[in-house]
N, CA, C and O of each residue as an XYZ file, in Angstrom:
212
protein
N    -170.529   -213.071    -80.384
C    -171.357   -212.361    -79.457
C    -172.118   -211.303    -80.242
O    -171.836   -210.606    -81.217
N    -173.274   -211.449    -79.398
C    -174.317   -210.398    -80.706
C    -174.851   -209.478    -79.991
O    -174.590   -209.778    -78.827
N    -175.598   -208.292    -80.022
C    -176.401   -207.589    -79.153
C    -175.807   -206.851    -78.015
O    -174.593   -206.725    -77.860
N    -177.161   -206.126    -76.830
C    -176.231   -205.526    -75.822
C    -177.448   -206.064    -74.700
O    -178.557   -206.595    -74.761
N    -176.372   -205.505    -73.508
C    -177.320   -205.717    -72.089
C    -176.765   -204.687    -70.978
O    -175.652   -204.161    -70.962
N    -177.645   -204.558    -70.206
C    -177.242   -203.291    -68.987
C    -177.120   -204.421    -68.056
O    -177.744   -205.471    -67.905
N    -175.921   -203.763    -67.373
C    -175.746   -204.025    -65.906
C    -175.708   -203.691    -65.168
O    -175.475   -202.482    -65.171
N    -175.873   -204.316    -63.913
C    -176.320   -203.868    -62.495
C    -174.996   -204.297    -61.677
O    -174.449   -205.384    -61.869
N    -174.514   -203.309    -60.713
C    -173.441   -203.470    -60.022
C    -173.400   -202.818    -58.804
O    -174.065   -201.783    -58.847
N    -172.939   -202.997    -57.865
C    -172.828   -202.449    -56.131
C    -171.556   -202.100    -56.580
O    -170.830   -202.871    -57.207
N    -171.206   -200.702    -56.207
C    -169.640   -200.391    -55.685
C    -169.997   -199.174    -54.351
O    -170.764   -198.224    -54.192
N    -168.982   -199.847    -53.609
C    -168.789   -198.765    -52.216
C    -170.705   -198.511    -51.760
O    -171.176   -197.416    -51.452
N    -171.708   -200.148    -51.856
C    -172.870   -200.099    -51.531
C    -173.880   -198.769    -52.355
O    -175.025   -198.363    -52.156
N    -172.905   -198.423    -53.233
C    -174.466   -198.118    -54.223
C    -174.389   -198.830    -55.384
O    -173.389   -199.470    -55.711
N    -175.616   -198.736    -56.166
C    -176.064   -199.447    -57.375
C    -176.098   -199.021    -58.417
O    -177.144   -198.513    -58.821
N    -175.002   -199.077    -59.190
C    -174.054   -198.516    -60.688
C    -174.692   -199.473    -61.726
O    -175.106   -200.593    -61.426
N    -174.739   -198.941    -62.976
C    -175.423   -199.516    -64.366
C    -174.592   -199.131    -65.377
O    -173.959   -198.080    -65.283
N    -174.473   -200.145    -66.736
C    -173.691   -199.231    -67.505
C    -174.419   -201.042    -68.747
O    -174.948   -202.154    -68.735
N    -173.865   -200.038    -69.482
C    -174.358   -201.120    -71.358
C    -173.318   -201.660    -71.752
O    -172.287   -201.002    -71.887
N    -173.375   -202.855    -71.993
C    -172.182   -203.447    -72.598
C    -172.771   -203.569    -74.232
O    -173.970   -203.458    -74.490
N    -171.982   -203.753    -75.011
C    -172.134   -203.819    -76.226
C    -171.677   -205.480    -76.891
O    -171.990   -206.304    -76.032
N    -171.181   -206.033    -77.870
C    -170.951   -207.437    -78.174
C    -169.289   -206.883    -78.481
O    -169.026   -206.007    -79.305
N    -168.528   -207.415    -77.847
C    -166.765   -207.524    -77.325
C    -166.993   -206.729    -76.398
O    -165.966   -206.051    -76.436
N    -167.690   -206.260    -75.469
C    -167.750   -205.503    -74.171
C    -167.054   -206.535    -73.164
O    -167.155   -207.754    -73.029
N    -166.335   -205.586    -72.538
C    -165.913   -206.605    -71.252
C    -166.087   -205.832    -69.691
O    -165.731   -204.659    -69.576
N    -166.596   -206.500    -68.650
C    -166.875   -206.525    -67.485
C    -166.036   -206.924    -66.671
O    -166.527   -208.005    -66.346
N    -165.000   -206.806    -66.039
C    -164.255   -207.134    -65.293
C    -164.639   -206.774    -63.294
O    -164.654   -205.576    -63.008
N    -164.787   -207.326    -62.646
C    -164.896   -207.269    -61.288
C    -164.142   -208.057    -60.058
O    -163.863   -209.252    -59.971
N    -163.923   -207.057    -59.203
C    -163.195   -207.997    -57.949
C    -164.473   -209.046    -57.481
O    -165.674   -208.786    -57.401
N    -163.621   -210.563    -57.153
C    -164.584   -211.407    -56.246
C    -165.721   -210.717    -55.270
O    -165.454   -209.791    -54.504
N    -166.848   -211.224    -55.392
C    -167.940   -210.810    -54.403
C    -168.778   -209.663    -55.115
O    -169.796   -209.137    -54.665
N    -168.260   -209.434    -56.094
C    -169.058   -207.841    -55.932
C    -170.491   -208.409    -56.910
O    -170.585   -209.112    -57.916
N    -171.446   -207.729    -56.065
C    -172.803   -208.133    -56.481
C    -173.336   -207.904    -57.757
O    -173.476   -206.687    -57.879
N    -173.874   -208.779    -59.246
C    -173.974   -207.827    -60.277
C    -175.019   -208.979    -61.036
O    -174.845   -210.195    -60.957
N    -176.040   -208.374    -61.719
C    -177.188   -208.826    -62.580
C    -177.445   -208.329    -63.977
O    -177.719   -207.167    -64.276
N    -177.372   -208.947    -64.472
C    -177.943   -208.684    -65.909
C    -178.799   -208.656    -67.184
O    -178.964   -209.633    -67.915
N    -179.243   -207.629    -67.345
C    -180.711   -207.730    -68.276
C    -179.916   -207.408    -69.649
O    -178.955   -206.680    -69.900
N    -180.818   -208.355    -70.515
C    -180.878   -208.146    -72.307
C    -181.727   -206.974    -72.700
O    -182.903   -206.668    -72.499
N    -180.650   -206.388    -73.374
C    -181.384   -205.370    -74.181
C    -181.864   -205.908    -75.502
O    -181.072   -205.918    -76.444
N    -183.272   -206.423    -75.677
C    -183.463   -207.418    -77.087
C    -182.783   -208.783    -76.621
O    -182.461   -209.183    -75.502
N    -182.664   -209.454    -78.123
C    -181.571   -210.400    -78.322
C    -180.669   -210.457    -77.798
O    -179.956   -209.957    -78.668
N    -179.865   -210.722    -76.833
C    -178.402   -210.944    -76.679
C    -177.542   -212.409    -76.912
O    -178.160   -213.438    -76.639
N    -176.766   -212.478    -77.187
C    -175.360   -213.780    -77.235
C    -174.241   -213.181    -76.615
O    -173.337   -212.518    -77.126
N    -174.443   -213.529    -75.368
C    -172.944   -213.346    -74.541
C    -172.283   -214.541    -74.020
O    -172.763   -215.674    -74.004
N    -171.038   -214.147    -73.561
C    -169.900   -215.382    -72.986
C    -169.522   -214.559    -71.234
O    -168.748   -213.732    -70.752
N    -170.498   -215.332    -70.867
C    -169.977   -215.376    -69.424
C    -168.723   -216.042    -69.118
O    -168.532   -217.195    -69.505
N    -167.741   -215.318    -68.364
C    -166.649   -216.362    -67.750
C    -166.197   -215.984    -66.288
O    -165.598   -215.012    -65.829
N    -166.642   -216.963    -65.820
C    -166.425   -217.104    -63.812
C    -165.162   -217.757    -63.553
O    -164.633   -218.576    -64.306
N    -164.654   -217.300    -62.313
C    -163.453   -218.033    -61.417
C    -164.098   -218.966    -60.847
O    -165.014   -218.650    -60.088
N    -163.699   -220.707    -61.126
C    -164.234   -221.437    -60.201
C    -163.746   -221.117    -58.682
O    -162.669   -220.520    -58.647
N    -164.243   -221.356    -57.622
C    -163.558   -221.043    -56.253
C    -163.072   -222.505    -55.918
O    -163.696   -223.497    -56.293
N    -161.976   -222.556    -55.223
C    -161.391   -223.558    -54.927
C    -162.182   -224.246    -53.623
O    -163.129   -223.851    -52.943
N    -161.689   -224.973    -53.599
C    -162.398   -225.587    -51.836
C    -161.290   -225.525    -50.764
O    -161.530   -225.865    -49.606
């Protein structure tokens, strides 16, 4: 993982930001709303909970 990116996050319906760096980790409860822009270059590893059916 290379580079950084800001994120966008809802908690308690306002809209929180913060920089991840490369080994940054993001952790969130299910549902919670969140987007992400590259600062430059980035190489990140997204990893999602599949939802069951």
């Amino acid at each position: 993982m290379d580079g950084s990116v800001e994120i966008f996050y809802k908690r308690e319906g306002k809209v929180c930001s913060g920089v991840l760096n490369a080994r940054g980790i993001f952790y969130t409860s299910e549902g919670t709303e969140h987007l992400v822009h590259p600062l430059g270059v980035a190489k990140v590893l997204v990893i999602e909970h599949e939802r069951g059916v």
